[in-house]
C-alpha positions as CSV (number, residue, x, y, z in Angstrom):
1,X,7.3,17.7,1.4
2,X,3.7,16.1,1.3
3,X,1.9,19.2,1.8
4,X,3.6,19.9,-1.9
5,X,2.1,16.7,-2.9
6,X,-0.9,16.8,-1.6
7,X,-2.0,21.0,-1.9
8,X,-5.3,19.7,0.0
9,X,-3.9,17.6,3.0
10,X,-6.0,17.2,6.1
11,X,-3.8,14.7,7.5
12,X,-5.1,12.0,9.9
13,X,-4.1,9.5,12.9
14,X,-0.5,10.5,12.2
15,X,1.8,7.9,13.5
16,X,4.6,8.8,16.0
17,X,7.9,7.2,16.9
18,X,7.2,4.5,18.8
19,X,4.5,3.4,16.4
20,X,7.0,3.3,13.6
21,X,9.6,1.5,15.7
22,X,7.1,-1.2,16.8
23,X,5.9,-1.3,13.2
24,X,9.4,-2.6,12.7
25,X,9.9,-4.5,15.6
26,X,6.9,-6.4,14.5
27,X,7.5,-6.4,10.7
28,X,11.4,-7.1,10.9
29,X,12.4,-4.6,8.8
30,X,13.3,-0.9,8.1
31,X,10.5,1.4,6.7
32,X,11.8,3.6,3.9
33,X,12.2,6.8,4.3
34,X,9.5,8.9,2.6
35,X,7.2,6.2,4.0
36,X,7.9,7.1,7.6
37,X,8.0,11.1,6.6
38,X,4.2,10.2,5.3
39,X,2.9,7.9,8.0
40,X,4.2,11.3,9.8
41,X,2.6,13.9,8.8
42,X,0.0,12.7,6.9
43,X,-1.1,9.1,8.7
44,X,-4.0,7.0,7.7
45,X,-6.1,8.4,5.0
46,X,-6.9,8.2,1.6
47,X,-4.8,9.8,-1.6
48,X,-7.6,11.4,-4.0
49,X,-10.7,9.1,-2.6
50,X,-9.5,6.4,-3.9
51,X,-5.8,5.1,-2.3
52,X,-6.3,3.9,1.3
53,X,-2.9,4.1,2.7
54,X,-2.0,2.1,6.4
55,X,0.5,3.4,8.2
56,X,1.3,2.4,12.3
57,X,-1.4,3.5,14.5
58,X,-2.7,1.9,17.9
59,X,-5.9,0.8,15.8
60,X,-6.2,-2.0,14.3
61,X,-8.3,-1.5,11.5
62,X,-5.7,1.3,10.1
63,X,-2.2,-0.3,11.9
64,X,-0.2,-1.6,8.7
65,X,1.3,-4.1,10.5
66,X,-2.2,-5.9,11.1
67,X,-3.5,-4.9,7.1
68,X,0.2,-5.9,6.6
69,X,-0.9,-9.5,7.6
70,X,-4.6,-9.6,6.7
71,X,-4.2,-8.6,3.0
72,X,-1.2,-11.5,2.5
73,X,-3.2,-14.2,4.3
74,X,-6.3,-13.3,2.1
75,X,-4.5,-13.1,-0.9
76,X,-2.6,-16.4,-0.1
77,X,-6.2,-18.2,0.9
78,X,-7.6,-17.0,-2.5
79,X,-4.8,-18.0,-5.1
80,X,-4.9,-21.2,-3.2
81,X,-8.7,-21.2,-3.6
82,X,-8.2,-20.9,-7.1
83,X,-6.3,-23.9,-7.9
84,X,-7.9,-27.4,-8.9
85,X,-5.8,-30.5,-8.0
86,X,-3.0,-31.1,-10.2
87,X,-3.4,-27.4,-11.1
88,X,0.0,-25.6,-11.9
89,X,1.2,-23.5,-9.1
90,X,-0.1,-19.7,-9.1
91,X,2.1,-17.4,-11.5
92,X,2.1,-13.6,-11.0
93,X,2.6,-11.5,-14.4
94,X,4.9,-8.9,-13.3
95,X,5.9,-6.3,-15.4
96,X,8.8,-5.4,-16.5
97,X,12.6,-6.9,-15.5
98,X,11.2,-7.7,-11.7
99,X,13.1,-11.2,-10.3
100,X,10.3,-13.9,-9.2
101,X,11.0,-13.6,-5.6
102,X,9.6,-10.3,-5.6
103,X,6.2,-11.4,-4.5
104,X,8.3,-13.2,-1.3
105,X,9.3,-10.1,-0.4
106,X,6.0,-8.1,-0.4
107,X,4.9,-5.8,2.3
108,X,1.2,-4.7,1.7
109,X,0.8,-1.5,3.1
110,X,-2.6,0.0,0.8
111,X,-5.4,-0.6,-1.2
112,X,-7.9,0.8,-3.9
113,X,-11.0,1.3,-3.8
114,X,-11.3,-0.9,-6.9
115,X,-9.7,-4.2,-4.8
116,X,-5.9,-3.5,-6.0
117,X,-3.3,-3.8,-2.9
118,X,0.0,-1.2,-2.9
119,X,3.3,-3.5,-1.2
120,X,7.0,-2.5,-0.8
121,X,9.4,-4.5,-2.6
122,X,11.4,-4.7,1.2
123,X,15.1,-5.4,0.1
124,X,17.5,-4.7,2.9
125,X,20.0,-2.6,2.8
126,X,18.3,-0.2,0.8
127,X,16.8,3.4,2.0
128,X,13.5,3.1,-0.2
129,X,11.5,0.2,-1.3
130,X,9.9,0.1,-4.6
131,X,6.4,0.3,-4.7
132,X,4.5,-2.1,-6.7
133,X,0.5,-3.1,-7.2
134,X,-1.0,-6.2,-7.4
135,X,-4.5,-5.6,-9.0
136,X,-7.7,-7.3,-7.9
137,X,-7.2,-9.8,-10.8
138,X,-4.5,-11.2,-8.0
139,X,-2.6,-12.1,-11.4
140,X,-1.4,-8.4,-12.9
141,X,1.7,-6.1,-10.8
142,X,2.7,-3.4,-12.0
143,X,5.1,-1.2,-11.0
144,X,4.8,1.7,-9.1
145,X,7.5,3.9,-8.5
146,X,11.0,3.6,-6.5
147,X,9.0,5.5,-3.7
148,X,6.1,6.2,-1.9
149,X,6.1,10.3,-3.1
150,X,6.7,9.0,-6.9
151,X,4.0,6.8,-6.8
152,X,1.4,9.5,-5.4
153,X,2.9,11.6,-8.4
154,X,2.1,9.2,-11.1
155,X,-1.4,8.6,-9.7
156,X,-1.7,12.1,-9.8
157,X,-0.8,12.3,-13.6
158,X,-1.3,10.2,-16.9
159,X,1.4,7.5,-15.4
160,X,-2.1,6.1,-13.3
161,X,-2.5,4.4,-16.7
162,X,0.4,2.1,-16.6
163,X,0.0,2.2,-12.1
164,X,-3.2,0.8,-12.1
165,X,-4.1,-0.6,-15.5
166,X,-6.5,0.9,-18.1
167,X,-9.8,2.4,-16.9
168,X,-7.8,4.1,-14.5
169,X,-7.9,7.9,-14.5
170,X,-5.4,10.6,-12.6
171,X,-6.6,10.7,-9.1
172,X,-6.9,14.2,-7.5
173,X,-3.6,15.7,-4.8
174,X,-5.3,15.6,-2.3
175,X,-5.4,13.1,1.2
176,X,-8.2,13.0,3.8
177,X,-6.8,11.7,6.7
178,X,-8.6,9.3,9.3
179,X,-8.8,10.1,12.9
180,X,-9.1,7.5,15.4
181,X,-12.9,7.2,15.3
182,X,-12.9,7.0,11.5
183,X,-10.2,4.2,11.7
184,X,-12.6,2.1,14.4
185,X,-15.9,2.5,12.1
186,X,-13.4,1.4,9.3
187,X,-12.9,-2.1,10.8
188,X,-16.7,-2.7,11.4
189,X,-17.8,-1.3,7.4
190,X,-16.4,-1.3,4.4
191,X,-15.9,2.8,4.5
């Protein structure tokens, strides 16, 4: 299916069974389907230049479960930076009919080059998680798609617009994997 997608795929780390079963071991949940197909055959990597996607790997700097973690506690330290005392709590404008607990139930799995950080919607029970965006503002999400391959096909196409906000142009289909020694210069630089 990705190769479909993505007509220039050189996939990367690609993760394998037992990554994806510690990933949810770890996590405590089910990863969705097209999700697991991607972290697959395509593993860590970028969509068009621009998406960094995490997927389970044995190194840290790509492993979703570890950016999993890393991009909620930063987020969580900055929105708390951000309040003065007495401050109203932190309020997310979500787009759309979303229920408030969705930010509860995020599961950060990528990021743009931009600062805006991709996250399942993880509601048991169900075979897919929604895909939303927080964007760097840590304020705007918008929604994404009802999976992983209909997200990559809106960033691909003129729905990027209402993905990623305005400014924000179609990305090209195509995904540059990471190897293993791409992965480890990622966690020392910002690459």
């Amino acid at each position: 299916m990705w190769d479909s997608i993505f007509p220039d795929l050189v996939p990367g780390l690609r993760s394998s069974d037992a990554d994806l079963a510690r990933a949810e071991s770890e996590l405590g949940f089910s990863l969705p389907g097209s999700y697991r197909s991607f972290a697959r055959e395509c593993g860590a990597g970028r969509i068009g230049g621009h998406v960094r996607l995490f997927t389970p790997v044995p190194v840290e700097a790509g492993d979703l479960v570890a950016r999993a973690h890393l991009i909620a506690h930063g987020i969580a330290v900055a929105i708390d930076g951000l309040k003065g005392e007495g401050d109203e709590p932190h309020r997310f404008t979500v787009e759309g009919d979303a229920d408030a607990d969705l930010m509860d139930r995020a599961c950060f799995f990528g990021e743009t080059a931009r600062g805006d950080f991709l996250f399942f919607d993880v509601t048991p029970g169900f075979p897919e998680y929604d895909v939303w965006v927080l964007n760097a503002d840590l304020e705007t999400v918008h929604f994404g798609g009802a999976d992983l391959p209909t997200l990559v096909r809106g960033l691909q196409g003129l729905e990027v617009l209402h993905i990623l906000g305005e400014g924000a142009g179609p990305l090209p289909a195509t995904f540059e994997g990471d190897d293993a020694a791409a992965l480890e210069r990622l966690g020392t630089t910002d690459a």
